[in-house]
N, C-alpha and C positions, 0 to 999 in steps of 0.2 A: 336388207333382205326382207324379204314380204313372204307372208303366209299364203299357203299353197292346198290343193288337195292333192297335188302330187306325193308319191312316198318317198319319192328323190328330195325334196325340199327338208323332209325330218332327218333324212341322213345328213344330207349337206349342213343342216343345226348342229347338229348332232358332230359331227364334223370340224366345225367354228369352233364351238365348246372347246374341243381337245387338242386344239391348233396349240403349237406350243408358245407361241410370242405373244398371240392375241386372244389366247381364248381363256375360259373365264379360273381364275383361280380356283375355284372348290372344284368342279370338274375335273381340273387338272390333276391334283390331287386323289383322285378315285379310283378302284383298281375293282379288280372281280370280286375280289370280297367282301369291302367296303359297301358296295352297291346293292347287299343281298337283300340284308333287314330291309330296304328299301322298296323290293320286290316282292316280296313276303306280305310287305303292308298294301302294296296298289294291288295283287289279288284278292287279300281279301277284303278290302276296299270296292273293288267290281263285284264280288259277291254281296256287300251290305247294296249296295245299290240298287240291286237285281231284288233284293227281297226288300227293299223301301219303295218297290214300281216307280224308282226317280227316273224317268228317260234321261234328264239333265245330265245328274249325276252321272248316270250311266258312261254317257258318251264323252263325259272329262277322265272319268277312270278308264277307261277302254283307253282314251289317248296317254295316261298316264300309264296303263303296261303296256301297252307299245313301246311308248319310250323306251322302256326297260331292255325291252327286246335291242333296241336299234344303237343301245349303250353298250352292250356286252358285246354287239356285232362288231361298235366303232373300237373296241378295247384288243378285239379278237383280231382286228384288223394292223393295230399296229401294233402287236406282237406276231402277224405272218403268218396266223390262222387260218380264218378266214375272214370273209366280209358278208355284209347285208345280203345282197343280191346270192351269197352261197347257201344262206337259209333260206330263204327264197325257195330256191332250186330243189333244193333237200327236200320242202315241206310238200313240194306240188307235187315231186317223182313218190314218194312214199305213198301221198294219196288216190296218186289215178294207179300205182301197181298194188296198195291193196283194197282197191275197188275196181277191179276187173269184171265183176255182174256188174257195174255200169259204166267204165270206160274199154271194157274188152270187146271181146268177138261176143256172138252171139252163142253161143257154148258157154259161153261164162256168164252171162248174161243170164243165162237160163237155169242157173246153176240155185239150188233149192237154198244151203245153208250160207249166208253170205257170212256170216262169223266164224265161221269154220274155214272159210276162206283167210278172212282175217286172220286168226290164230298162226294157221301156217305158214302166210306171207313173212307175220312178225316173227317166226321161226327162224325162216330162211333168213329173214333181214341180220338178225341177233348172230346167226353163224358168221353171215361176212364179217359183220364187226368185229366180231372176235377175230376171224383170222386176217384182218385186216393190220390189229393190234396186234397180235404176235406177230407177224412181219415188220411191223414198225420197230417192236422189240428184240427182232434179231439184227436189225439193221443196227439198230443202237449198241447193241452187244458185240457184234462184229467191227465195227465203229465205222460202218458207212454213213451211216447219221448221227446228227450230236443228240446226246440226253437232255430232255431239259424239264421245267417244273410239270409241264405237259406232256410228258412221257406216259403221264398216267400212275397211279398210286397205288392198282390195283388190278393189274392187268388179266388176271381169269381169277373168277370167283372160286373161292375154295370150299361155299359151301350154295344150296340151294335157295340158302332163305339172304346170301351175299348179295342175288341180283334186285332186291328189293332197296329203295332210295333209301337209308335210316335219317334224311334232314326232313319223311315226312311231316306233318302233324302228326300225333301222338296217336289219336282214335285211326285214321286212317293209314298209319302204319303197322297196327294191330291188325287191321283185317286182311290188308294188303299179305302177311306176313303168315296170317293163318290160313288164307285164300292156298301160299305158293303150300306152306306144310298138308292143305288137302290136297293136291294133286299127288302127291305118295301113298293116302290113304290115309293118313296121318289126321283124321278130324271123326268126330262125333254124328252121326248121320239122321239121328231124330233129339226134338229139344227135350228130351226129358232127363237124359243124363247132363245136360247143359245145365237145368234149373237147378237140379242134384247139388252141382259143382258149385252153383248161387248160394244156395242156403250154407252149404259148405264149408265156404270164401265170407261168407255173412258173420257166422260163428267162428272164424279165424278173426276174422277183424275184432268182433265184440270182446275176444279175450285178449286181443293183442297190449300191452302193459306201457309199450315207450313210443316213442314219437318213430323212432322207425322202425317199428313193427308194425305200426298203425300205418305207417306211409307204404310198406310193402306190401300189407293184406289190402288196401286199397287200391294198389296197382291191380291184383291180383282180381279181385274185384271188378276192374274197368274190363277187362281183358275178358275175364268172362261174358260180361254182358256182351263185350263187343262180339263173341263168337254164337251168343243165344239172337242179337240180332239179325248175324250175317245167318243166320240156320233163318231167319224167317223172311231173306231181302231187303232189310232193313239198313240202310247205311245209319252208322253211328252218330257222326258228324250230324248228319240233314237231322235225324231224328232229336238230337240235341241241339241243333239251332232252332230247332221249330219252338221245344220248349223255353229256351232262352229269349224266343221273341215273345210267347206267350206272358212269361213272368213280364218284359217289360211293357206288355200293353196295363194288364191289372195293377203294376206298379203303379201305372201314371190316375189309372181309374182310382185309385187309392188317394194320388196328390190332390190329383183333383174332387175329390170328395172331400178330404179334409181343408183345402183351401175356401172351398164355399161354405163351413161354419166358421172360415177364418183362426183356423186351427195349423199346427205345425204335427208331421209325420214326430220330429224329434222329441216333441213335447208329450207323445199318447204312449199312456201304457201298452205293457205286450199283447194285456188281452183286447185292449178297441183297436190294435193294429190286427190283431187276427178278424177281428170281426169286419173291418173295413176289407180287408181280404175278402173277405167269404161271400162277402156284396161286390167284390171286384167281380172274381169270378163266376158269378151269378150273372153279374151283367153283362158278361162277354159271350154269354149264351144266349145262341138263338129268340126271340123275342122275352128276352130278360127282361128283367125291371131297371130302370136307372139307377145306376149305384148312389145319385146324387139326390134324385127325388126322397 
């Protein structure tokens, strides 16, 4: 078999893979859930790449959650699901029906709020599903159709803040989670009783005594900031990746400042590790001085 730009050719791997006589043992072996952690890493894999401007990289990670994609299809496929070509279909009709100001008439077209568009498409969308699934559900109840692992685990949400994913990331399911609790009214509307709640949440922690009081007032903690950000636009996550990349650039201005007196980071006390610091980030500023010079 030979590589292809076609997307028929990944299925058709993809495919071999899971053939049962010929295909490859560990694949074989893989089921929906096995394969998660896997896709959990090639996202955010695609995200380091995209913030390391590697084009390279990029376009092997891009191909490696594809993959991902065209595994859950081949999985979905022989369990009687669906297949590749049904996601396909699915992705293309949801986007030309909620972009009607550019695949519609020209009434729609002309139409002022295209997210307001948006909102009510995914409205409309969300009710078929739903009764989509309760018919599937009576069907099973009535026993016109058999039950099976895919029946579904939770078929109408019982509560508002239910239709939120809880396998997000931690920061991004806090805000996700406070996003749905504002639509009730249920949030804080200027940041000043936010910052209140900070200092607040501050002095909780400082008196907190055990390791899980400390570990609660610290949630407690994240959660606020996460709501003093989303009060100013601020996503959490980006706002903490930026800093996490920041620490690793001065880290390294650090190495490399102690490797050219021929020094070890392990070997400097606290206080010439803060001082190498302080010239890190000195020099990571706009026409700084060299942390080395």
């Amino acid at each position: 078999m030979q590589p292809s730009r076609d997307m028929k050719r990944l299925v058709e791997i993809m495919s071999a893979l899971r053939a049962p006589d010929t295909g490859c043992p560990w694949d074989l072996e893989q089921s929906f859930d096995t394969i998660i952690p896997y896709t959990i890493e090639e996202t955010f894999e695609v995200v380091d790449a995209i913030e390391r401007r590697d084009p390279d990289d990029l376009k092997e990670e891009l191909g490696d959650l594809l993959l991902q994609v065209v595994y859950y299809s081949q999985l979905a496929a022989e369990a009687g699901l669906f297949d590749f070509e049904d996601v396909v279909e699915g992705i293309t009709r949801k986007m030309i029906r909620r972009h009607p100001h550019v695949f519609g008439d020209a009434d729609a077209r002309n139409a002022r709020s295209a997210k307001g568009q948006w909102e009510r498409i995914k409205a409309e969308e969300k009710r078929e599903r739903a009764e989509a699934r309760a018919a599937r559900l009576r069907a099973e109840l009535d026993g016109t159709a058999e039950r099976s692992e895919w029946s579904g685990r939770n078929e109408a949400a019982t509560s508002l803040l239910d239709t939120v994913p809880g396998a997000l990331p931690a920061l991004t399911l806090a805000r996700k989670l406070q996003e749905k609790a504002a639509t009730v009214g249920f949030d804080w509307t200027t940041p000043e009783p936010i910052i209140a709640k900070l200092r607040e949440e501050t002095a909780e922690f400082e008196a907190a005594s055990t390791g899980q009081e400390r570990s609660d007032e610290l949630g407690d903690l994240l959660f606020t900031l996460v709501n003093l950000g989303r009060r100013y636009e601020i996503d959490p996550d980006s706002a903490l990746r930026g800093t996490v990349a920041k620490f690793r650039d001065r880290f390294r201005l650090m190495e490399v400042a102690a490797d050219s007196q021929s020094l070890r980071l392990a070997d400097l006390p606290l206080d010439e590790l803060e001082a190498l610091w302080v010239r890190a980030k000195r020099s990571s500023q706009p026409e700084a001085e060299s942390i080395i010079g």
